[in-house]
C-alpha positions in Angstrom: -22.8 -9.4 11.4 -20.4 -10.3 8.6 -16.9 -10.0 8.5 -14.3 -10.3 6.1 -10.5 -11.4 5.7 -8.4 -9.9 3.1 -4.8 -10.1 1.5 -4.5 -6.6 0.3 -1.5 -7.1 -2.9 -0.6 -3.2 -4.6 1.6 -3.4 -7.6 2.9 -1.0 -10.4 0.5 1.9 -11.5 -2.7 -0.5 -11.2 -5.2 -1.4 -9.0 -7.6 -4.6 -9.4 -9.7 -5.6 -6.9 -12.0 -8.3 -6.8 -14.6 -7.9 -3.7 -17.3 -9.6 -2.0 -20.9 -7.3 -1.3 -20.4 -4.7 1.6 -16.8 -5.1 1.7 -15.2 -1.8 1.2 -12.0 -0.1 1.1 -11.5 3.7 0.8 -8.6 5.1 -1.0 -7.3 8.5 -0.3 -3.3 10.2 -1.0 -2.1 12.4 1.6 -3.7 16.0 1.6 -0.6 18.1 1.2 2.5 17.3 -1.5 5.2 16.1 -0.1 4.1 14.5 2.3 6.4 11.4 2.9 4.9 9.4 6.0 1.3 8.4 7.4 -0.7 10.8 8.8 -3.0 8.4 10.6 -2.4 8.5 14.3 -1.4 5.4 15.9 -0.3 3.9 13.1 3.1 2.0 12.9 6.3 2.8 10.2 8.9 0.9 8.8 11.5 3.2 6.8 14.1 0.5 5.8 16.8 2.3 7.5 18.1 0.2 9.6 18.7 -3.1 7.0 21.9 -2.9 4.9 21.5 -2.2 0.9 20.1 -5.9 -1.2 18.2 -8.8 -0.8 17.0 -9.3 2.6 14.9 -13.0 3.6 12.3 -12.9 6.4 12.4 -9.5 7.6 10.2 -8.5 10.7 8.6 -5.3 11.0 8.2 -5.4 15.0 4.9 -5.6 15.9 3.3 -5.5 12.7 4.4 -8.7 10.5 6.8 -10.6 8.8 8.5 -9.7 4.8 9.1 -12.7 3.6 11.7 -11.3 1.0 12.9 -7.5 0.0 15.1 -6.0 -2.2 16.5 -2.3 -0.7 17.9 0.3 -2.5 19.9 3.5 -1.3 17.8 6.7 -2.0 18.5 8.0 -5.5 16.3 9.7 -8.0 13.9 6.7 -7.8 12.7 6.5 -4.4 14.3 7.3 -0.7 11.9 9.3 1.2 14.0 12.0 3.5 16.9 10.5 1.6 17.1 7.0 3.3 16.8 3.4 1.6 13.5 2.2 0.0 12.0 -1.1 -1.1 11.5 -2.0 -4.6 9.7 -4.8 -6.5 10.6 -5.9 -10.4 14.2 -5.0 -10.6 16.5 -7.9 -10.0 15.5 -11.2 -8.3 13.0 -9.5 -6.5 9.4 -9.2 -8.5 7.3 -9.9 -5.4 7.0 -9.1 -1.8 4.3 -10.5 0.6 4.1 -8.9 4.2 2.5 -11.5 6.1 0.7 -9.8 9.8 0.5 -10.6 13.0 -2.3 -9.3 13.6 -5.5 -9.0 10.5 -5.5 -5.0 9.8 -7.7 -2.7 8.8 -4.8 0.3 7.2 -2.1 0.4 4.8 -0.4 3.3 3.5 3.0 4.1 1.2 5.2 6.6 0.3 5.0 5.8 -3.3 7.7 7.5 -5.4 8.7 5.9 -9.1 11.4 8.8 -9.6 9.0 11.9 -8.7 7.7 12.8 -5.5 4.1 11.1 -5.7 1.6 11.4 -2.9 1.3 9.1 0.5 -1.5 6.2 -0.2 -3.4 5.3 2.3 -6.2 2.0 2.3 -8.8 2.1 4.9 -10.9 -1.0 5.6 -14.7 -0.7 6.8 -15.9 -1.9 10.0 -16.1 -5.8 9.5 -13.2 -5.7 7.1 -9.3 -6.3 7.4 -6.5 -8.0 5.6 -4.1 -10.6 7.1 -1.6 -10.0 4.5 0.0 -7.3 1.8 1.5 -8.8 -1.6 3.3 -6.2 -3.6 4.1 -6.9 -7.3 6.0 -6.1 -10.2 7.0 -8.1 -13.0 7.8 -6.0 -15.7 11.4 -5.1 -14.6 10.0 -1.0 -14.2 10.7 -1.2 -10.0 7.9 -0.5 -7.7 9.3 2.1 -5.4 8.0 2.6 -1.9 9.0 4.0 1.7 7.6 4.4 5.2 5.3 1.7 4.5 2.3 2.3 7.3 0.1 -0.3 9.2 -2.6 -0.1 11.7 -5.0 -3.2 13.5 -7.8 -0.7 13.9 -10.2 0.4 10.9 -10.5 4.2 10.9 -12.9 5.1 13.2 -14.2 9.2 13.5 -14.8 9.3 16.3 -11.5 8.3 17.8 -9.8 9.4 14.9 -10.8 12.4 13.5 -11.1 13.5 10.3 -10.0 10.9 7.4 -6.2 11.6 6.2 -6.3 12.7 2.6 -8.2 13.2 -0.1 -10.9 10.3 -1.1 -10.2 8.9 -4.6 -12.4 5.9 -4.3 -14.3 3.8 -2.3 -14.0 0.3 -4.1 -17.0 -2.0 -3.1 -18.5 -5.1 -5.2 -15.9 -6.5 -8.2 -14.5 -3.4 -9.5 -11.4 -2.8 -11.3 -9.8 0.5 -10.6 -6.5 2.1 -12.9 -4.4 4.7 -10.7 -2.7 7.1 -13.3 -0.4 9.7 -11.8 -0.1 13.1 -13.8 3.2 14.4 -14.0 3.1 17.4 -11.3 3.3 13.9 -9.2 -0.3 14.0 -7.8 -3.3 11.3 -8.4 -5.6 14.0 -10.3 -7.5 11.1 -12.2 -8.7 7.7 -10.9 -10.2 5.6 -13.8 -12.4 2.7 -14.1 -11.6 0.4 -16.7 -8.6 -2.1 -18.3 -5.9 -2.5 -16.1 -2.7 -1.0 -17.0 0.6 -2.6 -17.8 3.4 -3.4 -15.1 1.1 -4.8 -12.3 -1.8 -4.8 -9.7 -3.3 -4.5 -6.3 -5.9 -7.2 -5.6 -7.7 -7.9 -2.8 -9.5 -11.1 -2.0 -11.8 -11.3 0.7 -13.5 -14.1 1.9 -16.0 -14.9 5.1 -14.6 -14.9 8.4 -15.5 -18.3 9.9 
């Protein structure tokens, strides 16, 4: 049986995603507003709390990974979920951050914010599929705001794990190229397929597990 290594990258407003066959990950946002942290169980959270405000190098998220660089801000009208620090990506020297992990992963979710309170993302590999690392992206000086960033090792499985946190937006298989647009009462009512939008990406490139 196949399986396949990832570095998952989520950016500004965008998602492109370039996949091999059978390779699938399942987008969903957190079922009730305001909800600000993972509700998969047994996954792991890193808040920011505990670093000071700026540029931080090599920052370990215990038991999860390594951030090779991250730029935190103090909770302001931005980002800050339970008003603590975030990260951001595209506002000073900052315009990319790559969480390298210990261990290849099969879930990722975000608090993602951009100055209104916008649902919890969550990406669920497949069986057979993970990523080894996370590259988040923005170059167009907008900031990428995001908090109680979420990681598990195990892919969702329902038997041990119930039923699937949030509602399904897409399940990206094959070379797609999917555009999140968030409506202004701060939820993800549309998910388009089509030209990806200004201010940055998510891709995902998986190759065969040797």
């Amino acid at each position: 049986m196949k399986s396949y290594k990832a570095a998952l990258a989520i950016g500004f407003l965008s998602v492109l995603t370039f996949v091999q066959a059978r390779a699938t990950v399942i987008v969903t946002y957190a079922e009730q507003p305001g909800i600000e942290s993972s509700t998969f169980i047994n996954a792991t959270t890193e808040t920011f709390d505990s670093l000071s405000t700026g540029v931080h190098s090599n920052v370990v998220w215990d038991g999860v990974g390594t951030f090779d660089k991250l730029n935190i801000l103090k909770a302001d009208q931005y980002g800050g979920a339970g008003n603590s620090n975030y990260a951001v990506e595209g506002l000073g020297s900052v315009s990319q951050t790559i969480l390298n992990l210990n261990s290849p992963s099969g879930y990722f979710g975000m608090w993602w914010s951009a100055g209104e309170p916008f649902a919890f993302i969550n990406f669920f590999a497949t069986p057979n599929t993970s990523w080894s690392s996370v590259v988040f992206r923005n170059s167009s000086n907008s900031g990428f705001e995001g908090d109680n960033y979420a990681s598990r090792v195990a892919v969702y499985n329902p038997t041990v794990d119930g039923a699937m946190p949030g509602i399904v937006l897409e399940a990206i298989n094959g070379t797609q190229e999917v555009s999140l647009i968030p409506e202004p009462n701060a939820t993800f009512a549309m998910l388009l397929m089509g030209s990806l939008s200004a201010g940055g990406s998510l891709v995902r490139r998986f190759k065969k597990k040797g």
